[in-house]
Residue frames as qw, qx, qy, qz and C-alpha x, y, z in Angstrom:
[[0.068, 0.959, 0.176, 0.212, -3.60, -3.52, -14.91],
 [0.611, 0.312, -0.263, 0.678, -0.73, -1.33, -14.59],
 [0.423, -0.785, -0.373, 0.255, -0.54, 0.84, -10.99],
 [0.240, 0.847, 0.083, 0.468, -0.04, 4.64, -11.98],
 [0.532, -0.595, -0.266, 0.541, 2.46, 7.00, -9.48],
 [0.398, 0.541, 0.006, 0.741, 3.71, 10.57, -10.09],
 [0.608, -0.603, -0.379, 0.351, 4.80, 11.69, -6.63],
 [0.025, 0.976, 0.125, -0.176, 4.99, 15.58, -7.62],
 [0.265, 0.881, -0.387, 0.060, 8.32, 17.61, -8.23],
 [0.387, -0.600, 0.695, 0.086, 10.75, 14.50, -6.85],
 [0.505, 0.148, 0.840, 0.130, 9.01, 12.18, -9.21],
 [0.229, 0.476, -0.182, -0.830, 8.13, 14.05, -12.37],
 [0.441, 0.003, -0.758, -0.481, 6.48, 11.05, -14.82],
 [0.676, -0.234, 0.420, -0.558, 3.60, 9.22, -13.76],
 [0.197, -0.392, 0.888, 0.139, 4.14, 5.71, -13.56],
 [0.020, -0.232, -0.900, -0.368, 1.73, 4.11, -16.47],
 [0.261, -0.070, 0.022, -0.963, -1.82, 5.31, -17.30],
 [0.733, -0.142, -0.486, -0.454, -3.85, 2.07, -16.19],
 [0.670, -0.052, -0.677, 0.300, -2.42, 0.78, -13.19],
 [0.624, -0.729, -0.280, 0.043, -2.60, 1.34, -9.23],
 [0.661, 0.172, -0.458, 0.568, -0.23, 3.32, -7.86],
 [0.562, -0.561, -0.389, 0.468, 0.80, 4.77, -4.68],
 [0.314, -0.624, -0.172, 0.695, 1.17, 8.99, -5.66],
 [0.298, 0.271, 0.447, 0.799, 0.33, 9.96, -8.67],
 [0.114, 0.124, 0.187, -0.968, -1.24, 13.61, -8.92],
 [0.351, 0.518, 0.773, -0.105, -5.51, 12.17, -9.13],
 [0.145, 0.270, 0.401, 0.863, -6.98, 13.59, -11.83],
 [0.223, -0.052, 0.229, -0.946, -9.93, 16.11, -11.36],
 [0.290, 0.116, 0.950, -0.021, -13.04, 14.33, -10.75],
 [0.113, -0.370, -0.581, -0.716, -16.01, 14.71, -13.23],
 [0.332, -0.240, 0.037, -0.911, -18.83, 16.70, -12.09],
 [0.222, 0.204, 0.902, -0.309, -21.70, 15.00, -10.34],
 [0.237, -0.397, -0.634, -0.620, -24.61, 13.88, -12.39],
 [0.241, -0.263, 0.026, -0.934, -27.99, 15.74, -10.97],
 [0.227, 0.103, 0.908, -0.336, -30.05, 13.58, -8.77],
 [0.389, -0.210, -0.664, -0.603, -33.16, 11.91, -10.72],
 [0.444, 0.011, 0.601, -0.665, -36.38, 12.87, -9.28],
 [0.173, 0.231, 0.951, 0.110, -38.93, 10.37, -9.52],
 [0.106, 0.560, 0.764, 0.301, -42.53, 10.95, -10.39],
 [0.281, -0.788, -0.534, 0.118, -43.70, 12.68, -7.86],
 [0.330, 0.848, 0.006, 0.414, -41.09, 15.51, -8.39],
 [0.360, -0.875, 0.314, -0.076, -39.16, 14.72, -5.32],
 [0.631, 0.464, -0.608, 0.131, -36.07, 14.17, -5.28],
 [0.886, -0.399, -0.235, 0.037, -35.31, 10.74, -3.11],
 [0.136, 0.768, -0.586, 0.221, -31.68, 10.96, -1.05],
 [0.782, -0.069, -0.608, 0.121, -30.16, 7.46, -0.14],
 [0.560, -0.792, 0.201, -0.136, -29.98, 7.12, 3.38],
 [0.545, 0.558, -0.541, 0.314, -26.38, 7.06, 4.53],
 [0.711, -0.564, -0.342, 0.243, -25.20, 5.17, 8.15],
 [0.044, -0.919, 0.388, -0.057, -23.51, 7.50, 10.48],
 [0.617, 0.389, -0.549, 0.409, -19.73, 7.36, 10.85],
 [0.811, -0.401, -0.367, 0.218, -18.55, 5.59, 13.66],
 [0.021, 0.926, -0.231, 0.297, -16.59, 7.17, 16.59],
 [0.211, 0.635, -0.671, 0.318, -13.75, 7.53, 17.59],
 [0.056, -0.386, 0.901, -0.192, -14.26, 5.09, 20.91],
 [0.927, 0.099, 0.288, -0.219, -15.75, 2.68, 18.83],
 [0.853, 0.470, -0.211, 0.088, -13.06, 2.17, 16.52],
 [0.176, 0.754, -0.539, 0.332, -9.90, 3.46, 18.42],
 [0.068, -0.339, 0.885, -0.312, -7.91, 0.52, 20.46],
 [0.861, 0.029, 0.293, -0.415, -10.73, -1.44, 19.44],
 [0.145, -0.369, 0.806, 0.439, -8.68, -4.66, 17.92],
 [0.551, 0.532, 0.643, 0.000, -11.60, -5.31, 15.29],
 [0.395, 0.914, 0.014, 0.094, -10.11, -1.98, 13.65],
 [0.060, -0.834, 0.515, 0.190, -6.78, -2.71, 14.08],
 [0.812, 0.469, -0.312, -0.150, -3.83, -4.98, 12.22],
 [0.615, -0.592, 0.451, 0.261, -1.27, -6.87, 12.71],
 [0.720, 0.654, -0.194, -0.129, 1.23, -6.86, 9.97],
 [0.924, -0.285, 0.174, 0.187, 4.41, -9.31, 10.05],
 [0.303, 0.877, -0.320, -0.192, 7.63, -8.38, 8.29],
 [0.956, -0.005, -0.136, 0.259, 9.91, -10.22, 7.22],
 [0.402, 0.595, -0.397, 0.571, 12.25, -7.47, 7.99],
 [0.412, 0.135, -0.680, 0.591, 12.29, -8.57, 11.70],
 [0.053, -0.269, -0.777, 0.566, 9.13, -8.03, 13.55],
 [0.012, 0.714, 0.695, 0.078, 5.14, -6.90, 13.80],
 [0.033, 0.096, 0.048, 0.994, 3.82, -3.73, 12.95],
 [0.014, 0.512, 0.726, -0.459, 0.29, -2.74, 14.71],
 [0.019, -0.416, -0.438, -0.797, -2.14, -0.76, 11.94],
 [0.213, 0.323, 0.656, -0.648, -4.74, 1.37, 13.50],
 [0.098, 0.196, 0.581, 0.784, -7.46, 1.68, 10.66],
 [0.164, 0.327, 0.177, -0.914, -10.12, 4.40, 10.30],
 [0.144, 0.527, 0.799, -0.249, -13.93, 2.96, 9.84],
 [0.070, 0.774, 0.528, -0.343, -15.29, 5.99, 10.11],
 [0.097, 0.511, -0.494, -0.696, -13.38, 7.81, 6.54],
 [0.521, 0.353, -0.652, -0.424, -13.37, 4.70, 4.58],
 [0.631, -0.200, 0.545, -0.514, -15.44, 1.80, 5.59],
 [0.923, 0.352, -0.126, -0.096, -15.41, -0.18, 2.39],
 [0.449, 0.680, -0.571, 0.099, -11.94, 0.15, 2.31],
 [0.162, -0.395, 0.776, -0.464, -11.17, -1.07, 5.69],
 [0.861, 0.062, 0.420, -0.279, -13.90, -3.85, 5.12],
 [0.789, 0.548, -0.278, 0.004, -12.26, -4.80, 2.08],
 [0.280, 0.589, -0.710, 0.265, -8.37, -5.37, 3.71],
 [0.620, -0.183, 0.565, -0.512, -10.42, -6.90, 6.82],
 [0.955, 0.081, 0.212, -0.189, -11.40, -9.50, 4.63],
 [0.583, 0.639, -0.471, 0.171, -8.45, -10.06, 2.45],
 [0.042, -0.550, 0.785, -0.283, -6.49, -10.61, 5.57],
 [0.790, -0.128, 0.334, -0.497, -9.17, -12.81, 6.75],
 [0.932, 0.336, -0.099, -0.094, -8.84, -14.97, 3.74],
 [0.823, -0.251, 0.305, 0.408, -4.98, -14.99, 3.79],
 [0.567, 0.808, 0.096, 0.129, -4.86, -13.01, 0.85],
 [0.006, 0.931, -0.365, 0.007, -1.93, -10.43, 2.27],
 [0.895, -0.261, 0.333, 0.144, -0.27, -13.98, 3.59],
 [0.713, -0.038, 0.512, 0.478, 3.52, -13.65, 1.76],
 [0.399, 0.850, 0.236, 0.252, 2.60, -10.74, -0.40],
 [0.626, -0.110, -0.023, 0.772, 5.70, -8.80, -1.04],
 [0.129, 0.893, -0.023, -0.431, 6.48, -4.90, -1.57],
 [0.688, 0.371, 0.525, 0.337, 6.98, -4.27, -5.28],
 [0.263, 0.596, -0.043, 0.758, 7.95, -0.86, -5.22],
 [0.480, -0.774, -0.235, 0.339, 9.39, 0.99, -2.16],
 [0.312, 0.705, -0.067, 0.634, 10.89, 4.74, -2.93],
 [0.465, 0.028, -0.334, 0.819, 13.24, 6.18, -0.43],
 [0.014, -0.196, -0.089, 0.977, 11.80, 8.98, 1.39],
 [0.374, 0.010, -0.495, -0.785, 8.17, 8.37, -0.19],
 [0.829, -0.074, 0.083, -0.547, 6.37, 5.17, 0.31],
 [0.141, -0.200, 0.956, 0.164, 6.25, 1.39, 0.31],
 [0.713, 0.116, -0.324, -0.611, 3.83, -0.42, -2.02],
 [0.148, -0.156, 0.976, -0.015, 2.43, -3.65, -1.28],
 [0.639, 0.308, 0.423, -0.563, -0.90, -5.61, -1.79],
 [0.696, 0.421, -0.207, -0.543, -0.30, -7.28, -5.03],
 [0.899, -0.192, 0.391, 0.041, 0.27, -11.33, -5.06],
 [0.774, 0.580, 0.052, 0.249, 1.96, -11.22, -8.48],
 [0.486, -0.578, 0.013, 0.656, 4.52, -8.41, -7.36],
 [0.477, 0.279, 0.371, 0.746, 4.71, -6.98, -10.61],
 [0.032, -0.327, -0.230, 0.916, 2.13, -4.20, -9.63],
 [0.380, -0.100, -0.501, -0.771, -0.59, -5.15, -12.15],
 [0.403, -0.115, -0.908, -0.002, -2.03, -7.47, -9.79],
 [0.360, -0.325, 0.153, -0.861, -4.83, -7.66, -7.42],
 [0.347, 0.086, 0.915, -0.189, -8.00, -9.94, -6.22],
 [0.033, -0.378, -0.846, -0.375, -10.80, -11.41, -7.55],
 [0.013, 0.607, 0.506, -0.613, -12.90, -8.81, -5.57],
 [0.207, 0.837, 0.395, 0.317, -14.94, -5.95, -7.71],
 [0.260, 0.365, -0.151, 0.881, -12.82, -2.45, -7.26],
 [0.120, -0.759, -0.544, 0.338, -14.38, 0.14, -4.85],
 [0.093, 0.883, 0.289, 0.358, -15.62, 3.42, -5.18],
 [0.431, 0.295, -0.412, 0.747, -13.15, 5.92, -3.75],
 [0.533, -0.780, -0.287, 0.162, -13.59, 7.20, -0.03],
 [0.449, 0.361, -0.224, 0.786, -11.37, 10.23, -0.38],
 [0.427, -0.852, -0.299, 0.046, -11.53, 12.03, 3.28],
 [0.008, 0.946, -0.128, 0.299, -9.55, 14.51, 4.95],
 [0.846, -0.509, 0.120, 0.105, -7.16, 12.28, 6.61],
 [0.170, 0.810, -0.535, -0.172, -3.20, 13.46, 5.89],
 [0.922, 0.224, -0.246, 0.197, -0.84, 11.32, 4.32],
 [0.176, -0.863, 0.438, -0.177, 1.62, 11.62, 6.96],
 [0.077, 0.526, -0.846, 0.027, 4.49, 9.04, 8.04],
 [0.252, 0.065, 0.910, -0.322, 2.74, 5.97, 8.87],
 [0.716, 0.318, 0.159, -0.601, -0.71, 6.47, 7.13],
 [0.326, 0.080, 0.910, 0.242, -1.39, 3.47, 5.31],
 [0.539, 0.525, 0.149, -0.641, -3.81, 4.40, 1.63],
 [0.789, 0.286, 0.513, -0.181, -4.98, 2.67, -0.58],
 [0.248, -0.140, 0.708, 0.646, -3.23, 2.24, -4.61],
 [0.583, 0.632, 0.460, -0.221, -5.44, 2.74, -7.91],
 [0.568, 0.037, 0.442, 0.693, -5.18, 3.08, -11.16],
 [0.011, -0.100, -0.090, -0.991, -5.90, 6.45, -12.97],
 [0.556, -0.562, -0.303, -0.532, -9.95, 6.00, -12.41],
 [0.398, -0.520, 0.240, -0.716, -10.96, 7.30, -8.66],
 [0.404, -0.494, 0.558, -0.530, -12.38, 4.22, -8.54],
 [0.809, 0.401, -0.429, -0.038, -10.07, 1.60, -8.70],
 [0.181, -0.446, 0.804, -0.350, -8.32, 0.41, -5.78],
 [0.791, -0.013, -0.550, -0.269, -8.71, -3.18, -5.24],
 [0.805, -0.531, -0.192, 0.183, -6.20, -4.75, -2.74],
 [0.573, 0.461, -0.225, 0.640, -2.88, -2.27, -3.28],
 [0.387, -0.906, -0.154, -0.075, -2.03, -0.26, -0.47],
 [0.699, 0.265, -0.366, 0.554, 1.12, 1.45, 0.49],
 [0.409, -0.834, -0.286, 0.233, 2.09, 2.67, 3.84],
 [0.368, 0.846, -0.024, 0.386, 4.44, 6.33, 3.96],
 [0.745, -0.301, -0.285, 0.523, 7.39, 6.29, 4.85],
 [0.159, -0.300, -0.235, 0.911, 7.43, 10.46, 5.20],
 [0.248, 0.620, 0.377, -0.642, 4.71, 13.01, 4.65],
 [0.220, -0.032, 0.643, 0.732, 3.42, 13.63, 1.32],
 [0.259, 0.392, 0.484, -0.739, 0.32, 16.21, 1.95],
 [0.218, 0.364, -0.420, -0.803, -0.47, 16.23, -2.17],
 [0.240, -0.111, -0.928, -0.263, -1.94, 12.89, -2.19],
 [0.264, 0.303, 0.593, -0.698, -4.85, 14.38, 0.54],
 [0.462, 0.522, 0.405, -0.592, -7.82, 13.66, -1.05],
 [0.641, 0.543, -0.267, -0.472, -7.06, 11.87, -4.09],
 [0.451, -0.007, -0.884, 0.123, -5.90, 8.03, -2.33],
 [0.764, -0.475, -0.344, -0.269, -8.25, 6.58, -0.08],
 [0.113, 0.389, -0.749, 0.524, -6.07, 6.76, 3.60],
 [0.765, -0.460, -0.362, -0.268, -7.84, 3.99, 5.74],
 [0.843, -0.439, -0.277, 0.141, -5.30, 3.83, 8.42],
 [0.295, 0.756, -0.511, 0.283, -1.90, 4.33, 10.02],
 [0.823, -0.038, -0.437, 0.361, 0.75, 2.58, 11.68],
 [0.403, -0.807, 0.136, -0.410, 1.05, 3.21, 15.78],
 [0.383, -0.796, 0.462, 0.077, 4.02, 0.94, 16.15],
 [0.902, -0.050, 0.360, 0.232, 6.61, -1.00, 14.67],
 [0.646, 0.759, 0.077, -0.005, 7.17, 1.44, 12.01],
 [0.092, -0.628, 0.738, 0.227, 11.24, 0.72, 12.29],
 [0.606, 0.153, 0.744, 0.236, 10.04, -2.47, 10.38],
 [0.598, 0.730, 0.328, 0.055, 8.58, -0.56, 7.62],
 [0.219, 0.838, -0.454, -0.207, 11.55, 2.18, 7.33],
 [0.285, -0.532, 0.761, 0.237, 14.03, -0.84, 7.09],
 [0.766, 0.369, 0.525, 0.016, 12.11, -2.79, 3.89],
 [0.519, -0.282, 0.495, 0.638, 14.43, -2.71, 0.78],
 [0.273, 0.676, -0.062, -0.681, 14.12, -0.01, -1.78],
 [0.171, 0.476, -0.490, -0.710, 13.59, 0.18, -5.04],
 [0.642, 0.454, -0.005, -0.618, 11.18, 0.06, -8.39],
 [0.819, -0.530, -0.131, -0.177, 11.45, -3.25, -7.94],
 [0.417, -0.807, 0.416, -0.042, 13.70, -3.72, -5.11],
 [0.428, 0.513, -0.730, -0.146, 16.51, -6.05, -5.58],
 [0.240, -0.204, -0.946, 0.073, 15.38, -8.34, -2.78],
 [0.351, -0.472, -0.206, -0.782, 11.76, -7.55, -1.89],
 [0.140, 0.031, 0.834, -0.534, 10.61, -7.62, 1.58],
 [0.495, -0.418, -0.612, -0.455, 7.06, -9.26, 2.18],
 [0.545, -0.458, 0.271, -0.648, 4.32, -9.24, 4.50],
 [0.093, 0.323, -0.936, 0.107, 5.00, -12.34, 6.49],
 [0.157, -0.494, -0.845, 0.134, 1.25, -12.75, 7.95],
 [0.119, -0.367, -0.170, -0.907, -1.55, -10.37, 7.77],
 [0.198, -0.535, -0.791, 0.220, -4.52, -10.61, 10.77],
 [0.208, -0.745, -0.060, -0.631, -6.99, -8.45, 11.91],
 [0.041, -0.391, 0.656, -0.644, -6.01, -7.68, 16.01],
 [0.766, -0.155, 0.062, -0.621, -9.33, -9.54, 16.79],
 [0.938, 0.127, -0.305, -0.100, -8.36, -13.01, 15.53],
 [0.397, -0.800, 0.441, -0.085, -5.31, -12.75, 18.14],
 [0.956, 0.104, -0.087, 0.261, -3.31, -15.10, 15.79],
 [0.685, -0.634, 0.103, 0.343, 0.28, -15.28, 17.33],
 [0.371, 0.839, -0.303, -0.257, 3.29, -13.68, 15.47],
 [0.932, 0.264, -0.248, -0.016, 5.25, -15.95, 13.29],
 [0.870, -0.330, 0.100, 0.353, 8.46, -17.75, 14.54],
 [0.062, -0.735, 0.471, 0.484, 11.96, -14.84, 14.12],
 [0.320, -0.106, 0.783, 0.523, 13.30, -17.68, 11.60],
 [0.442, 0.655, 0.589, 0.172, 10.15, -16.51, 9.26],
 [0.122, 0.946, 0.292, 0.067, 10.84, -13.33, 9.66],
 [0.389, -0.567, 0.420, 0.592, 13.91, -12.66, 8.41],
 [0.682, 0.703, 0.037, -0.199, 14.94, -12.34, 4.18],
 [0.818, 0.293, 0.058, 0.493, 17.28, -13.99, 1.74],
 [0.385, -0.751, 0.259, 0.470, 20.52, -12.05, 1.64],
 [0.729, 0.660, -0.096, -0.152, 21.39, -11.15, -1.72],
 [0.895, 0.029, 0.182, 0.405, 24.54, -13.41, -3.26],
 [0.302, -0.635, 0.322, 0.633, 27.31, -11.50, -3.66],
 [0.804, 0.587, -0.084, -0.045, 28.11, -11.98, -7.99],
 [0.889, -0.287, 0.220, 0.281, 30.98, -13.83, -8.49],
 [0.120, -0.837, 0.252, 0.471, 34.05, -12.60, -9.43],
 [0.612, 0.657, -0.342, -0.277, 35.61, -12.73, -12.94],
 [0.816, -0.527, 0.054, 0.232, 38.44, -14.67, -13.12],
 [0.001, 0.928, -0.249, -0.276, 41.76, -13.38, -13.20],
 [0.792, 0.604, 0.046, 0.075, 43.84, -14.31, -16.81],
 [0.696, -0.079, 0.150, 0.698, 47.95, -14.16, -17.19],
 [0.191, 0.621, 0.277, 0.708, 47.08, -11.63, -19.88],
 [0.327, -0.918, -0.130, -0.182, 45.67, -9.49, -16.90],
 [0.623, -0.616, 0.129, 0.464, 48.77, -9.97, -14.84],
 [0.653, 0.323, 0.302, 0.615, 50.88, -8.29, -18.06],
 [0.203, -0.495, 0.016, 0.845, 52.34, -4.98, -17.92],
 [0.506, 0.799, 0.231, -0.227, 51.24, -2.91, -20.54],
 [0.739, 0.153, 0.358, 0.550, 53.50, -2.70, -23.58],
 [0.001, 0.758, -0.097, -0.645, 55.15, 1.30, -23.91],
 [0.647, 0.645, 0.232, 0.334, 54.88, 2.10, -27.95]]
């Protein structure tokens, strides 16, 4: 599937009309169908658990990440239970498994965001998991907030997720924001732009803060240095004046 973006008046196309992406303007959602009463003529309401608080989830390191960079050191996620519990169960496990393990950013805009979450890189990619239902909440998309990719349906997010590198209040309530980043985030401004970048940084090791695995060795966390391109070489004929008619 192709991961959709159309980050308002600096980005004016959305990027494909099947795919996850990281800002495109959500479309309006369809009305809710009318709750079906049963026999008896009442109507049933699913119980719902409460949301968790704040000090259960905050500096608790079962809700928090560690992300690795290869651009040169660990970034600490706090993520937010008590908005978007699937969601944040869903990356919880993913890291668990290894999934994030080497997964690169595949599209990082300047000023905007940094996509990451797909193993392919190509942005069509995802896991083997079932999508989720969106958990849009009131949480801003400021610098650091870390939400969730999808493609044009609500609810489609899978394992994308990009984290913002500056405010971008239009996406409130139409990407799933499950978290934000509370330090490192000079590793995330310094991952290498562009749709896709020429060398893509990756995540180097995902964990949740619980599993207190240790941060890889500096020599992992570092990236290829693009090759210069080699120069032409240089021909007699080049070294020739031009000839005055």
């Amino acid at each position: 599937m192709t991961f959709t973006f159309r980050p308002l008046i600096l980005t004016a196309m959305a990027f494909g009309l099947a795919a996850p992406a990281a800002a495109q303007d959500a479309p309006s959602a369809p009305a809710e169908a009318p709750a079906t009463a049963p026999a008896t003529g009442e109507t049933t309401v699913a119980p719902t658990a409460p949301a968790m608080t704040p000090d259960q989830y905050i500096n608790n390191p079962e809700y928090m990440l560690n992300i690795d960079l290869s651009t040169g050191g660990r970034i600490v996620v706090q993520l937010y239970p008590n908005i978007a519990p699937n969601h944040v169960d869903r990356v919880k496990q993913l890291a668990r498994a290894g999934f994030y393990d080497g997964v690169k950013f595949h599209r990082v805009i300047d000023g905007f965001m940094a996509q990451t979450g797909d193993p392919t890189a190509t942005g069509q990619g995802g896991s083997q998991l079932p999508d989720l239902k969106a958990e849009f909440n009131g949480q801003p998309h400021l610098r650091g907030t870390l939400s969730m990719a999808r493609a044009e349906s609500e609810d489609s997010a899978n394992s994308q997720f990009f984290i913002m590198l500056q405010p971008r209040f239009s996406l409130d309530r139409r990407y799933t924001a499950f978290g934000r980043v509370i330090s490192g985030m000079q590793y995330v401004d310094a991952i290498h732009k562009g749709e896709p970048p020429e060398v893509m940084s990756r995540m180097v090791q995902v964990s949740v803060a619980a599993d207190n695995k240790p941060m890889p060795p500096a020599s992992m966390l570092t990236e290829t240095p693009v090759a210069p391109a080699a120069a032409a070489p240089i021909t007699a004929d080049q070294l020739n004046a031009p000839i005055q008619k």
